[in-house]
C-alpha positions as CSV (number, residue, x, y, z in Angstrom):
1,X,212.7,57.0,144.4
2,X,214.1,54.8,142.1
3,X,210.5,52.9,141.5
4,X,209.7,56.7,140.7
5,X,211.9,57.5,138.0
6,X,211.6,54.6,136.5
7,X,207.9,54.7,136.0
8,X,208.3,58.7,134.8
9,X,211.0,57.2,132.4
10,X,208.4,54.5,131.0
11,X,205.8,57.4,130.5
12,X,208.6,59.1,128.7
13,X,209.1,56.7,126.5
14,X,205.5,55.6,126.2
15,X,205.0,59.2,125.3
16,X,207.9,59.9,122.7
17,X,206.7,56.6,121.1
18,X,203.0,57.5,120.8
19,X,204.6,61.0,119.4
20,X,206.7,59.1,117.0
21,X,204.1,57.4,115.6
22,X,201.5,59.9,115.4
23,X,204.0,61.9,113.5
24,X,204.5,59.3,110.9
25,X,201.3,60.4,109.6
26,X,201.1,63.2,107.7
27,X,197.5,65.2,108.5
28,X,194.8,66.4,105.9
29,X,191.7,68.5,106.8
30,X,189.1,68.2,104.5
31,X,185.7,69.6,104.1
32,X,182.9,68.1,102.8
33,X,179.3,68.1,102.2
34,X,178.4,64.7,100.9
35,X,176.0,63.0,103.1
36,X,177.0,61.9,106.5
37,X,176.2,58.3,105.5
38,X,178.6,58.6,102.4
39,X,181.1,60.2,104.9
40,X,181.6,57.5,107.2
41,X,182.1,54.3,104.7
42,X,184.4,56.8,102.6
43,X,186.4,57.7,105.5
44,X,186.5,54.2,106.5
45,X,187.8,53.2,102.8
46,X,190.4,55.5,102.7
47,X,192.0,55.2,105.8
48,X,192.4,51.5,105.2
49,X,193.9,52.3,101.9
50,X,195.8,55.7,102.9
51,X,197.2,54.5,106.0
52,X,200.4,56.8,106.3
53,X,197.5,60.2,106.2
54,X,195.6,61.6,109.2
55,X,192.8,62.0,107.6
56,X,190.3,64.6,109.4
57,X,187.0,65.4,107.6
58,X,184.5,68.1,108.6
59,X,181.0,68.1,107.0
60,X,179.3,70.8,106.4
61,X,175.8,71.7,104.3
62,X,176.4,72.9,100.9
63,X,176.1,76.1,101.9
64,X,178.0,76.1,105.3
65,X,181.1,74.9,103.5
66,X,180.9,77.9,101.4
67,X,180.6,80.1,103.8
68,X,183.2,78.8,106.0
69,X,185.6,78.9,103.0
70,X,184.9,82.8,102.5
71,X,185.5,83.3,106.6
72,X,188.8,81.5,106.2
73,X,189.7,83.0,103.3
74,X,192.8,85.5,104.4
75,X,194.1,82.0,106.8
76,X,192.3,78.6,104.9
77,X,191.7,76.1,107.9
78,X,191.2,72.9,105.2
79,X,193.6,71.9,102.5
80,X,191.1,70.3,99.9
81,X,187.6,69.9,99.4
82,X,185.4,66.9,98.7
83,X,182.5,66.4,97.2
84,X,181.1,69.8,96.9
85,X,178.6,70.9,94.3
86,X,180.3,71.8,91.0
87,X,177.9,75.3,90.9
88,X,179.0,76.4,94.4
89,X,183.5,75.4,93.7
90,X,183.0,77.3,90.3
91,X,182.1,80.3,92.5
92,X,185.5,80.7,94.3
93,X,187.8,80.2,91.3
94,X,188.1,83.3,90.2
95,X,188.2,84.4,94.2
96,X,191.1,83.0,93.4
97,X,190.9,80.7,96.5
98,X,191.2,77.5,94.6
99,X,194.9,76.1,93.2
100,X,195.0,74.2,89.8
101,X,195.5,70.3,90.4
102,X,195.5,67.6,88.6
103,X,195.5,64.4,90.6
104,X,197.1,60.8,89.4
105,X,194.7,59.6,86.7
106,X,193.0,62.7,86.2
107,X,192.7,61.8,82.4
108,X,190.8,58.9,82.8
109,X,187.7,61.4,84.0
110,X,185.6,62.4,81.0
111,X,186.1,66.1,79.9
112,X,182.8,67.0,81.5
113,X,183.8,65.7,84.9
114,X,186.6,68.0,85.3
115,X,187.5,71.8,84.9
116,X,190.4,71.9,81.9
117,X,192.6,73.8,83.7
118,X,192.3,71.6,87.4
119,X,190.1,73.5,89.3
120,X,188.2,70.9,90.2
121,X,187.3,67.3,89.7
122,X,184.3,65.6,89.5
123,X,183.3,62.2,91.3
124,X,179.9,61.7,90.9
125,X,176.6,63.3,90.0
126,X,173.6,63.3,91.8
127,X,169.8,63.5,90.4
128,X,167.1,65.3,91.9
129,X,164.2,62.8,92.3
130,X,160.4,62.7,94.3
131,X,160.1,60.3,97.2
132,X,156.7,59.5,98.4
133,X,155.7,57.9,101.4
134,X,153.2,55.0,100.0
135,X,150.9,54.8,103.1
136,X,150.5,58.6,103.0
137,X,149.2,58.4,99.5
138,X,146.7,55.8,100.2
139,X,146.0,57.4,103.4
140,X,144.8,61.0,101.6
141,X,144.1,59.3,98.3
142,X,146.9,60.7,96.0
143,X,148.6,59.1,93.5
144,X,152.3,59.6,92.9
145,X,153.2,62.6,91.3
146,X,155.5,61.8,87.9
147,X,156.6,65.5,86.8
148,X,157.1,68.7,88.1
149,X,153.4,69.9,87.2
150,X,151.9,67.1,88.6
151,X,152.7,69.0,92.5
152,X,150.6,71.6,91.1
153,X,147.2,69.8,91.6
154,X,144.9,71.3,94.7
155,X,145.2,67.6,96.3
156,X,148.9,68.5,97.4
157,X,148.1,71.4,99.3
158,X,150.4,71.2,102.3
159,X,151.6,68.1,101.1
160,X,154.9,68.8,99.7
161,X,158.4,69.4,100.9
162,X,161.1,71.2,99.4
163,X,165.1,72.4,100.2
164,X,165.8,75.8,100.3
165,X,168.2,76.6,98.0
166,X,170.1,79.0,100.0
167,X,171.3,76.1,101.7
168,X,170.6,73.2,100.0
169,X,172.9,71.8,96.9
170,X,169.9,69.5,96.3
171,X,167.5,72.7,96.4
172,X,169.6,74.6,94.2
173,X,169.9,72.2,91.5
174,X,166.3,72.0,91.4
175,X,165.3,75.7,91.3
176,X,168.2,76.0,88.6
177,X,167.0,72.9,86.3
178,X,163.9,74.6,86.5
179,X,165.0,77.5,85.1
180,X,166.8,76.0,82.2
181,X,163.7,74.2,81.4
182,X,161.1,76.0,82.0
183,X,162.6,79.1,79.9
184,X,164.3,78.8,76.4
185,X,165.5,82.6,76.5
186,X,167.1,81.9,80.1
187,X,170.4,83.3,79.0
188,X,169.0,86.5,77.9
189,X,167.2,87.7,79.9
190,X,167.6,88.9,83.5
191,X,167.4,86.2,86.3
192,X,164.3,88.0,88.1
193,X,162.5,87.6,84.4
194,X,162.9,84.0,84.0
195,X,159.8,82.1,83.5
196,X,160.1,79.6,85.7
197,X,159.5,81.8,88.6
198,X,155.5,81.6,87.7
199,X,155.3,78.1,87.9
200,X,157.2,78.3,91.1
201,X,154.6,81.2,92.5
202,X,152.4,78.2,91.8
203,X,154.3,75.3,93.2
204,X,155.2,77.5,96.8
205,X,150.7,77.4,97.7
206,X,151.1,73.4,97.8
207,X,154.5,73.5,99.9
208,X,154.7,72.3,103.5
209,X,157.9,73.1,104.3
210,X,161.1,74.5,102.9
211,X,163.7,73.1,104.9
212,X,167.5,73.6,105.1
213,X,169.0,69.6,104.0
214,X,168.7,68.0,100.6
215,X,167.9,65.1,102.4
216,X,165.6,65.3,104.5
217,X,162.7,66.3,102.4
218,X,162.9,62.6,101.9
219,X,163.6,61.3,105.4
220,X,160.7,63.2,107.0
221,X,158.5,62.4,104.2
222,X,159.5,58.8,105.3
223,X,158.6,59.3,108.6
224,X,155.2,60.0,107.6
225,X,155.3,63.8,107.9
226,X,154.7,64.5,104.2
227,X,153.5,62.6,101.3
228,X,156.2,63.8,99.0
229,X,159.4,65.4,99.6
230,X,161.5,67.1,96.7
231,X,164.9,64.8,97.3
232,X,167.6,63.3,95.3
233,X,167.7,59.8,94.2
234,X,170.5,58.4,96.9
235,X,168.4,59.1,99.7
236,X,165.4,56.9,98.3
237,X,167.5,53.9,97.9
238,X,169.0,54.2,101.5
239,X,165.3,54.4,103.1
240,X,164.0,51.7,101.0
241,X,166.9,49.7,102.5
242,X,166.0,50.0,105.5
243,X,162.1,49.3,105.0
244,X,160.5,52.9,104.9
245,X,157.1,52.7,103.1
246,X,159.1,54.7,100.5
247,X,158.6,55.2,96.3
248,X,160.5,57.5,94.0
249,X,159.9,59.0,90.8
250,X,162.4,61.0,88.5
251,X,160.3,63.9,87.1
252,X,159.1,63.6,83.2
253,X,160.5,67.4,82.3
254,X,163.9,66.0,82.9
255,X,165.6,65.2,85.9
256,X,168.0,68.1,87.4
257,X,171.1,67.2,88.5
258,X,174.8,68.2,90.0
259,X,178.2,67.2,90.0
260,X,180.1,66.9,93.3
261,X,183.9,67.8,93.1
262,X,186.7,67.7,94.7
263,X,189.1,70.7,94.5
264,X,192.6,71.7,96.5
265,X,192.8,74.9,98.6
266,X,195.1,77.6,97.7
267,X,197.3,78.4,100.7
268,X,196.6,74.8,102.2
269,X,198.8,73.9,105.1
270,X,199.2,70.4,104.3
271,X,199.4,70.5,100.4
272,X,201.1,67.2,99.9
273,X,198.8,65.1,102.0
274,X,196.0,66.6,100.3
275,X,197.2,66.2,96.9
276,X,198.0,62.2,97.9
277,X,194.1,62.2,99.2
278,X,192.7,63.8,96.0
279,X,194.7,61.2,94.1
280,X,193.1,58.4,96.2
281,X,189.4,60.4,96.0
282,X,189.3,59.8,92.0
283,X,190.4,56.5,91.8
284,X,189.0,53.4,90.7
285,X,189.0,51.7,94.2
286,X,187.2,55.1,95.7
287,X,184.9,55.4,92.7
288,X,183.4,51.4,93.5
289,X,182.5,53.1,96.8
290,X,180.6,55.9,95.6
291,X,178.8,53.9,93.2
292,X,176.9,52.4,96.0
293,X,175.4,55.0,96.7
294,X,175.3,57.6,93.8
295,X,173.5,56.9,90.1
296,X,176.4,58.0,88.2
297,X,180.1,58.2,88.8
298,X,183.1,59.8,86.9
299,X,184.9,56.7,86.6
300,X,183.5,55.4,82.5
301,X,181.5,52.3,82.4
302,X,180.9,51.7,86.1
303,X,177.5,51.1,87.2
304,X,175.3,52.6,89.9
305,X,173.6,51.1,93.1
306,X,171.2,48.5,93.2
307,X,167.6,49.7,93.2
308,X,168.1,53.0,90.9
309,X,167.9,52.8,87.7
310,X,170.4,52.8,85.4
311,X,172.0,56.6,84.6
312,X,172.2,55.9,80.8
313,X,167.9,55.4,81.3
314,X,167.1,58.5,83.0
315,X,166.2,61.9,81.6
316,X,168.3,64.3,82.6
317,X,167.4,68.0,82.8
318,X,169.8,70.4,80.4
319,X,171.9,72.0,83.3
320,X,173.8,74.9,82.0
321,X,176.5,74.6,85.4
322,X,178.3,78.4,83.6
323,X,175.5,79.8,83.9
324,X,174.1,78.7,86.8
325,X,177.3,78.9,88.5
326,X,177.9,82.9,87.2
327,X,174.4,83.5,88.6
328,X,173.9,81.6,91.4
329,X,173.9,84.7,93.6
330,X,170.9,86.6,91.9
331,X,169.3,83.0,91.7
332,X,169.4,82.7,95.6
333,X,168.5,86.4,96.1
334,X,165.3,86.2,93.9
335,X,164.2,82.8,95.2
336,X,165.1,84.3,98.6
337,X,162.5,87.5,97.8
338,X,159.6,85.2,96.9
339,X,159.5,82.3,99.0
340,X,161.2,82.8,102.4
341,X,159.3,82.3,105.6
């Protein structure tokens, strides 16, 4: 009996110990919807540097997270969000599910990396970019497309593959740049009358596939599935890495792009620890880790990842975020009308 006890008394303590020190942490749920591969040398990065936070991050697709924010919106189950596409956070501001916040060195960021009243912060931006699969090209004869018209050409025909907007930050930041090019009287006229619709009529009797990720147009082009997929530059550099008969090309027009932001939930459960992580997620130290992967950050002066070029030499497309922001919901519904199978 006494053997008993005792061994009930070491669990006890075992227990109150393990409780003790679990406690010393203080948790932080986060969602996100920067890529998976991002996600785990982030995480990785700031738990080594945040070591008193639980940190526990959920990604979602760009347009998961949204949704799961508007089903949680009378009893938030996050605290903060990371690296969400600046369009989608400008949405819920005036839902008036986002609280002001300004993190520790919030005026080292640029002006246009960051919402003036603290709505949200931006870390990076991200560029929309073509990835061709070299051996497909010589296989069917194609050359690499350069610009947006180029995927007009006959020789694509069932070629191509595209995000869907709906779901896709990548997809929506190319339907959107599109629009802003493609249209100089974009702002006044309605959505449905936009130009850029035509040439989009046009682009949808080439296209394979319109499939839910931003990344993996490029990963199944990579695999062989497609000749071209319509991707963002990150994912190019990470397949070339790793030996994929992979080339890129930024389109000519002007390459569309979109800042990912961070921004803290009103109502969150756990507002301190998410205001120390938000401090952490725009500083110096965590910019130098999303520079390896992204072509520009918000940090001034740092440079991008090996094996994309420079952000100061690419053409970028004029993104009007307001206004694509304010009618992202119309955007989505019209491309919704004319393309979805």
């Amino acid at each position: 009996m006494k053997k008993l006890g005792l061994s009930v008394g070491c669990v006890l303590v075992a227990l109150f110990f393990l409780m003790g020190t679990a406690s010393a942490k203080d948790r932080v749920v986060i969602y996100t919807s920067l890529e998976n591969e991002e996600v785990v040398e982030y995480l990785e990065q700031a738990k080594n540097e945040l070591p008193d936070l639980d940190i526990q991050a959920i990604r979602l697709s760009t347009g998961e997270l949204g949704a799961r924010m508007l089903a949680e919106k009378d009893n938030p189950q996050a605290d903060c969000i990371w690296g969400w596409a600046v369009t989608n956070t400008s949405e819920f501001v005036p839902k008036g599910m986002l609280a002001p916040y300004k993190p520790k060195g919030w005026d080292k960021i640029p002006d246009n990396f960051k919402d003036p009243k603290g709505y949200w912060t931006a870390i990076d931006l991200y560029a929309a970019a073509f990835v061709g699969n070299t051996k497909v090209l010589e296989k069917d004869n194609l050359t690499m497309p350069k610009s947006w018209n180029d995927l007009l050409k006959p020789a694509y025909k069932g070629k191509l593959i595209m995000p869907n907007p709906a779901s896709s930050g990548t997809g929506f930041l190319q339907i959107a740049s599109l629009l802003v090019m493609l249209d100089p009287d974009y702002k006044s006229k309605p959505v449905e009358k936009n130009k850029a619709w035509d040439f989009l009529k046009k682009l949808d009797k080439n296209m394979g596939q319109y499939i839910k990720s931003g990344s993996k147009p490029a990963k199944l082009t990579a695999a062989g599935e497609y000749a071209v997929g319509c991707s963002f530059a990150f994912v190019y550099s990470s397949l070339k890495k790793k030996g994929f008969p992979v080339v890129m090309a930024l389109p000519e027009e002007g390459a569309g792009f979109e800042l990912e932001v961070n921004s803290l939930l009103k109502g969150a459960k756990h507002e301190k620890a998410a205001k120390k992580f938000l401090d952490w997620a725009i500083s110096k130290s965590a910019m130098k880790g999303y520079a390896k992967f992204k072509l520009g950050v918000a940090y001034p002066g740092m440079p991008g990842p090996k094996g994309l070029p420079a952000l100061g030499t690419v053409k970028l497309a004029p993104m009007d975020f307001p206004w694509q922001s304010k009618n992202r919901a119309k955007i989505l519904e019209v491309w919704t009308g004319l393309f979805l199978r």
